[in-house]
C-alpha positions as CSV (number, residue, x, y, z in Angstrom):
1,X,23.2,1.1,46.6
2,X,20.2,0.8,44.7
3,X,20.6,2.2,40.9
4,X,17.3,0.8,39.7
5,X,15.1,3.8,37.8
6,X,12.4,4.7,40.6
7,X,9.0,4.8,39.2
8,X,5.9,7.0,40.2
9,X,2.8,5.0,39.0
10,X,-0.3,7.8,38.6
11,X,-3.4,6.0,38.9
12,X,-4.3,2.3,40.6
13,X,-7.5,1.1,38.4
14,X,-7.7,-1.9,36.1
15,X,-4.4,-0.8,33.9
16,X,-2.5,0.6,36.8
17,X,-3.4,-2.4,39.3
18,X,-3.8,-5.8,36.9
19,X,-0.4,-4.4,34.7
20,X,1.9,-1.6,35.1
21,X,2.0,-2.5,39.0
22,X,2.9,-6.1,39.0
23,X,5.0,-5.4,35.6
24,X,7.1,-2.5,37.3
25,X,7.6,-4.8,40.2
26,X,8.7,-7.7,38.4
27,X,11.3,-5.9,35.9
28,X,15.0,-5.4,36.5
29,X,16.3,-2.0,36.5
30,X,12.8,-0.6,37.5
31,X,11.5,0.0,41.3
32,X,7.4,1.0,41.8
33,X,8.2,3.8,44.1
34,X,5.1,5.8,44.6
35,X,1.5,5.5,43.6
36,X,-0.9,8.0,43.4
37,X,-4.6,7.0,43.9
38,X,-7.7,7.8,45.8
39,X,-7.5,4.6,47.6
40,X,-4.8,5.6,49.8
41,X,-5.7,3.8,52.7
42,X,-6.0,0.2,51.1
43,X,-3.3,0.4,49.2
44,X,-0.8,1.5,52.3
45,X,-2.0,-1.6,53.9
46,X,-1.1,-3.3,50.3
47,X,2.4,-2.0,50.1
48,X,4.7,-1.6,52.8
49,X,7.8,0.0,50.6
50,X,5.8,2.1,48.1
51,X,5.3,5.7,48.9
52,X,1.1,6.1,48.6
53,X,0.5,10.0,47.7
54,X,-3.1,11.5,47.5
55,X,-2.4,13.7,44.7
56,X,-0.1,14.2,41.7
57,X,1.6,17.0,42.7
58,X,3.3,15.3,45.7
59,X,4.6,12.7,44.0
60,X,6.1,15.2,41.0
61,X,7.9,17.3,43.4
62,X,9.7,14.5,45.0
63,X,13.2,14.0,43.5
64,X,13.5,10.6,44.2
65,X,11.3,9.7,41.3
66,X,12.8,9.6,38.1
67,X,10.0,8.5,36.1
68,X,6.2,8.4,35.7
69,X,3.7,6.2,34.5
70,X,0.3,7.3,33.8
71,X,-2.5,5.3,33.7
72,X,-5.5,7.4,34.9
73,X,-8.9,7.8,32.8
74,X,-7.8,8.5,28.7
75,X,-8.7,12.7,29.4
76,X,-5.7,12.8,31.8
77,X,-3.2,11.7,29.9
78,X,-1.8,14.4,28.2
79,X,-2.4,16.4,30.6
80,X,-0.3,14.6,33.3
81,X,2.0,14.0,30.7
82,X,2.9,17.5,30.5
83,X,2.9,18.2,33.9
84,X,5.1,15.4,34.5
85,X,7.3,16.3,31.7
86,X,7.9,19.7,33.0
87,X,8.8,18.6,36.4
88,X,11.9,16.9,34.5
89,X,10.3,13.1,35.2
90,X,10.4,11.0,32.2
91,X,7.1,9.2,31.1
92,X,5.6,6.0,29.7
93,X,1.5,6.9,29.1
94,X,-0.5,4.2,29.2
95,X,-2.8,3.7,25.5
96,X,-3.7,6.1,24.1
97,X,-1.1,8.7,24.2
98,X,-3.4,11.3,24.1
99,X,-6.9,12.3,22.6
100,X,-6.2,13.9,19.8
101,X,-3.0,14.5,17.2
102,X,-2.5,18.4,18.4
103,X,-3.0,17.1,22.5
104,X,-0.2,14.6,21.2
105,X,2.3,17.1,19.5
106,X,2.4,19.2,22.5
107,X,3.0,16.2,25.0
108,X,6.1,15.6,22.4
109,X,7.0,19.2,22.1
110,X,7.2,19.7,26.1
111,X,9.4,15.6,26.3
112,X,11.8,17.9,23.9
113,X,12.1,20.7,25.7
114,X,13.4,19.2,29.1
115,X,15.5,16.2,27.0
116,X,13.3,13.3,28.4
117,X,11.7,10.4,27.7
118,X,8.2,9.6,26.7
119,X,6.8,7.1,25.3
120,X,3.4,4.4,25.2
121,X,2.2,1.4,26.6
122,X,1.7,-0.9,23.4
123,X,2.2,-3.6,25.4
124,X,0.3,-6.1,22.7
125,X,3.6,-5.7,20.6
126,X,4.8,-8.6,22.9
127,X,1.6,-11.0,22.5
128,X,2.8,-14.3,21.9
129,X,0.6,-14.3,18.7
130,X,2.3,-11.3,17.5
131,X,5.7,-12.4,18.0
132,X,4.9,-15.5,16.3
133,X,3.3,-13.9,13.1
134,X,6.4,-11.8,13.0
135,X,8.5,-14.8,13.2
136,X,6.6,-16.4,10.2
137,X,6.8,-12.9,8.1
138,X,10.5,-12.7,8.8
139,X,11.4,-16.2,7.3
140,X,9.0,-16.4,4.9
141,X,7.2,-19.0,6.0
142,X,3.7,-17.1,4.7
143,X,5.1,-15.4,1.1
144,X,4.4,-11.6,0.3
145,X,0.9,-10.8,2.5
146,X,-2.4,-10.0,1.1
147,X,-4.7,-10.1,3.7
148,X,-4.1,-9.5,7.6
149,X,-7.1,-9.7,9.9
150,X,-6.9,-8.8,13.4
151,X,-10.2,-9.3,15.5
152,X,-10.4,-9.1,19.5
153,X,-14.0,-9.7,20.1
154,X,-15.7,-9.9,23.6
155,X,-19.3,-10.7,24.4
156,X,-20.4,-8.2,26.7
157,X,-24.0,-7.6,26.1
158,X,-24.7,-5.0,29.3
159,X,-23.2,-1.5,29.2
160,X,-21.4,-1.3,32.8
161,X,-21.0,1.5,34.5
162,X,-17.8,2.7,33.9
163,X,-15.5,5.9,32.5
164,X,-14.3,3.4,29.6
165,X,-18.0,2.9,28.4
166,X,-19.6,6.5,29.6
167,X,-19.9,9.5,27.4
168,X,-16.7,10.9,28.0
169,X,-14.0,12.5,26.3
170,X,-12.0,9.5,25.0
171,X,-14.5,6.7,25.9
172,X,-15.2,4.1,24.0
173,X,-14.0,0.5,22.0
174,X,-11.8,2.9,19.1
175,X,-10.0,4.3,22.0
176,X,-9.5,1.5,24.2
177,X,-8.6,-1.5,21.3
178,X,-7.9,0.6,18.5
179,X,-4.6,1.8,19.1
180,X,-3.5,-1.4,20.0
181,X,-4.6,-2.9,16.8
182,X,-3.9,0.0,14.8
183,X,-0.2,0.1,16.3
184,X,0.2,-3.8,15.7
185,X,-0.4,-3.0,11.8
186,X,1.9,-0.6,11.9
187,X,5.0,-2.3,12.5
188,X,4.4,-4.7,10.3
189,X,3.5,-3.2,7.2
190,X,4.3,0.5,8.0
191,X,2.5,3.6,6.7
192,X,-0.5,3.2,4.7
193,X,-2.1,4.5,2.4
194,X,-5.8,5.7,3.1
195,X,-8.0,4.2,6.2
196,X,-11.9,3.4,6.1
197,X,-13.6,2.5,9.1
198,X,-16.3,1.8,10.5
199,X,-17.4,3.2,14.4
200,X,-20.7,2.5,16.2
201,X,-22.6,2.3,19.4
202,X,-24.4,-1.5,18.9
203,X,-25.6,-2.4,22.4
204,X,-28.8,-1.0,23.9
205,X,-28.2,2.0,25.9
206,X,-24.9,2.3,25.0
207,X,-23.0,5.6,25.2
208,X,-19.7,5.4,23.5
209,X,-18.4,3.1,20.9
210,X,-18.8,-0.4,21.3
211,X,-18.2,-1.9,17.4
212,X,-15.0,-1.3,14.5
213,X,-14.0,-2.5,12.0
214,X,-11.6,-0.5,9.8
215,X,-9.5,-1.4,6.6
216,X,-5.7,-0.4,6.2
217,X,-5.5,0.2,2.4
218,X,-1.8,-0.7,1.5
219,X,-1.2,-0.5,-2.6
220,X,-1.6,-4.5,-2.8
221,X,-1.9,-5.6,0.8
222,X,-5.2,-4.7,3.0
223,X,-5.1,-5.2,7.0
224,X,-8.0,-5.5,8.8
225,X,-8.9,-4.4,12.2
226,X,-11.8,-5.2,14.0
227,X,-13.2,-5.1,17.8
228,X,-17.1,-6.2,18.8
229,X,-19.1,-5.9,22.3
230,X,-21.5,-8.8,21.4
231,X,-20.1,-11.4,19.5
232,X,-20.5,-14.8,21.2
233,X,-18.4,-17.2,18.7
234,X,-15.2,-14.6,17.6
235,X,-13.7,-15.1,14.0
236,X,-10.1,-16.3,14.6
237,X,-7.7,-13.7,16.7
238,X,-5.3,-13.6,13.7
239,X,-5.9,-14.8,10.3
240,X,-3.0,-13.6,7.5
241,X,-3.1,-14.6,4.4
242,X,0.0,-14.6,2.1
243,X,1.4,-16.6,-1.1
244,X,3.0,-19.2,0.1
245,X,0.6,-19.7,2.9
246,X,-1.7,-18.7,5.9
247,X,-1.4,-18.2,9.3
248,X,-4.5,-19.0,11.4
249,X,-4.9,-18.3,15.1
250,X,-7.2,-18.6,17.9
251,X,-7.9,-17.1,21.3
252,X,-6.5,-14.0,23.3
253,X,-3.3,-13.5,24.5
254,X,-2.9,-14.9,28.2
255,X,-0.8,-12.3,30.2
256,X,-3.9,-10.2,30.3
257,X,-5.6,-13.8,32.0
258,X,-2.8,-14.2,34.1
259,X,-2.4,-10.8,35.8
260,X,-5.6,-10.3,36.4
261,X,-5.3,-13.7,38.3
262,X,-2.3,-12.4,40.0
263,X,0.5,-14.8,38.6
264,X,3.9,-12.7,38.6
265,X,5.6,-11.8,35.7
266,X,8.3,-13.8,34.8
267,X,6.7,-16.4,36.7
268,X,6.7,-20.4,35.4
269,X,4.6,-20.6,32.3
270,X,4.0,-16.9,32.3
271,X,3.0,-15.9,28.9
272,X,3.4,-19.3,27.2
273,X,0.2,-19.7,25.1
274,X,-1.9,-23.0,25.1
275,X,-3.4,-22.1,21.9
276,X,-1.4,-23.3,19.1
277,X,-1.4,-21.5,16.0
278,X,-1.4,-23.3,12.6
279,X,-0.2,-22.7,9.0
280,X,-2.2,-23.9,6.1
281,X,-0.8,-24.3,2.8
282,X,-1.5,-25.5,-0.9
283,X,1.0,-27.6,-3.0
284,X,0.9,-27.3,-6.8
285,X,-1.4,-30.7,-7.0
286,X,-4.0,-28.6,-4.6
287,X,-3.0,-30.7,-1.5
288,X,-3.8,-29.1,1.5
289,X,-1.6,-28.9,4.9
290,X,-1.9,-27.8,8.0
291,X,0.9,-27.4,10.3
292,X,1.1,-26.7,14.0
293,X,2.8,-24.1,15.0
294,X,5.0,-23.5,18.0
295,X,4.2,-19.8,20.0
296,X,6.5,-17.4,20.9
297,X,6.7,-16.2,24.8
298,X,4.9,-13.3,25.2
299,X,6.3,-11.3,28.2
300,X,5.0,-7.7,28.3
301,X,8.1,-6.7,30.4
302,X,10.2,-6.1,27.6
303,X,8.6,-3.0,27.0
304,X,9.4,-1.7,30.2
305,X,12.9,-3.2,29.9
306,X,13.2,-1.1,27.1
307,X,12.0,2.1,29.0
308,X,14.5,1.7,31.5
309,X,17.4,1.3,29.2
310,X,15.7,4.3,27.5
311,X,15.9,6.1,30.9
312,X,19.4,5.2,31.7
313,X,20.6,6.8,28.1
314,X,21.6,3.0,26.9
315,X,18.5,2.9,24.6
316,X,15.4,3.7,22.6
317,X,11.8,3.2,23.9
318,X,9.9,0.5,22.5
319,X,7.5,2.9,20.9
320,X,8.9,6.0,19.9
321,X,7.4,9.6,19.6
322,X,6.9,9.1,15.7
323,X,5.0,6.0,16.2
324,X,3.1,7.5,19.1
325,X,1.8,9.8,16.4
326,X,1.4,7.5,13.5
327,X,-1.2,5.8,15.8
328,X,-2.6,9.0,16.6
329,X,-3.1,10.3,13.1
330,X,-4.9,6.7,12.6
331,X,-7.1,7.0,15.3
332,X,-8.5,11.0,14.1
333,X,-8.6,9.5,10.7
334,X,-10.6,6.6,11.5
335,X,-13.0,8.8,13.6
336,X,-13.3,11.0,10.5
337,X,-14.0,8.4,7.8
338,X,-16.4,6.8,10.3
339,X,-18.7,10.2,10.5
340,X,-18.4,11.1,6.8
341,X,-18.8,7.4,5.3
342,X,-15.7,7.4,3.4
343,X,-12.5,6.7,2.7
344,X,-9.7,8.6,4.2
345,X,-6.8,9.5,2.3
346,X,-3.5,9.6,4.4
């Protein structure tokens, strides 16, 4: 008999092909059984025990599917959400959770009604970097922090012609990074205290977003977040700064790299980073150190773990509703202290 939760993925581009596909395949307790996509016929040569459907509202009136994952252009989401919500399904939405704070209340509102489960993909909570910093917080390896800097910088000098850099309704770099970033800061230092940030369109013939950089303000601490389309030489992907120490870090996360080149989840050497973080530190004589540091595991199938359990009534979600939000409050605020040139209080 099989018990595993049975999955309906909506949507087969870059998210729903490179990562909730392979990750839903590859984690206990879950089963991919439908997709719904316009590629129908390659992907039913692709799959020989996945149910290909050629629009939504096949696969939400089957009962065999318990849950839904959406990962269709960012204007759907909510949308779907709902919809999939209402036919009692319960639902993990890829980033972002919606466009907007009242598109994201009433995804939550309708999850309440039915008494199910939805949640987001923040998959980057389960970076190897990340788990490491957290790691280095928790035993106090870096002291109380005063600076953390978070950059994921690409060069990409030619607009391509794509939904994700069109002039859509939630295209754009603040949509596609930010809540990643934004959500990473969040967990770590919680709720702050007014955002400033700063959104533009840098490349020539751009038409959404392509640069941020934004500041957390926490009453000592600031957190930095920070995404470019045309830097060549990136900054470090982590740098935190605390008083005992800092923690300096380099290059992306490689699950991304390894999907995308079709390794398995779970795999050998799947999510073990290369790129060794270091600590520096300064003894009272003003000697300087700098220790390697050993990287966590990154596996991005903990957060569907998670969902599963969450399914089954044996757990929460990874990201909860009130998180879901925090990041959407973030988001509209950032956009708002971006077009006014100032400081947003939260």
């Amino acid at each position: 008999m099989n018990t595993a939760t049975q999955v309906g993925l909506i949507g087969y581009g870059l998210a729903g092909s490179v990562f909730h596909a392979p990750l839903l395949q590859h984690t206990p307790g879950l089963a991919l059984h439908s997709i719904v996509s316009s590629q129908r016929d390659t992907l039913m040569r692709r799959f020989t025990d996945v149910h290909i459907h050629a629009d939504v509202e096949t696969l939400l009136a089957d009962p065999a599917v318990d849950a839904v994952v959406i990962a269709t252009p960012n204007a759907q989401h909510a949308p779907l959400a709902i919809a999939a919500l209402r036919a009692s399904k319960h639902v993990l939405v890829d980033k972002p959770f919606a466009l907007s704070v009242a598109e994201a209340e009433a995804v939550i509102a309708a999850a309440r009604e039915v008494d199910r489960v939805v949640t987001v993909f923040q998959n980057r909570r389960f970076d190897a970097d990340f788990l490491t910093l957290q790691r280095l917080m928790a035993d106090g390896t870096l002291g109380e922090i005063a600076e953390r800097h978070s950059h994921f910088d690409r060069f990409r000098p030619q607009v391509r012609e794509r939904w994700r850099e069109s002039d859509v309704p939630g295209a754009g770099l603040w949509m596609d990074l930010g809540p990643h970033l934004l959500d990473q800061m969040l967990v770590l230092f919680g709720w702050p205290q007014a955002i400033t940030a700063d959104i533009a369109a840098q490349r020539a013939g751009a038409l959404s977003n392509d640069y941020f950089h934004a500041v957390l303000h926490y009453p000592r601490m600031r957190a930095i977040v920070h995404a470019g389309s045309l830097v060549t030489a990136s900054a470090p992907r982590l740098s935190v700064h605390g008083t005992r120490g800092s923690y300096l870090k380099d290059g992306l996360d490689v699950q991304e790299e390894q999907l995308r080149a079709g390794v398995a989840p779970g795999a050998p050497g799947y999510g073990v980073d290369p790129v060794h973080g270091v600590v520096v530190q300064q003894d009272a004589q003003g000697g300087v150190s700098r220790t390697t540091v050993d990287s966590e595991v990154g596996d991005y199938r903990r957060l569907y773990a998670a969902f599963a359990a969450a399914v089954r009534g044996e757990g929460e979600a990874t990201v909860s509703a009130a998180q879901a939000m925090q990041v959407m409050r973030l988001l509209e605020a950032g956009v708002s202290s971006s077009a006014e040139g100032r400081r947003v209080v939260l």
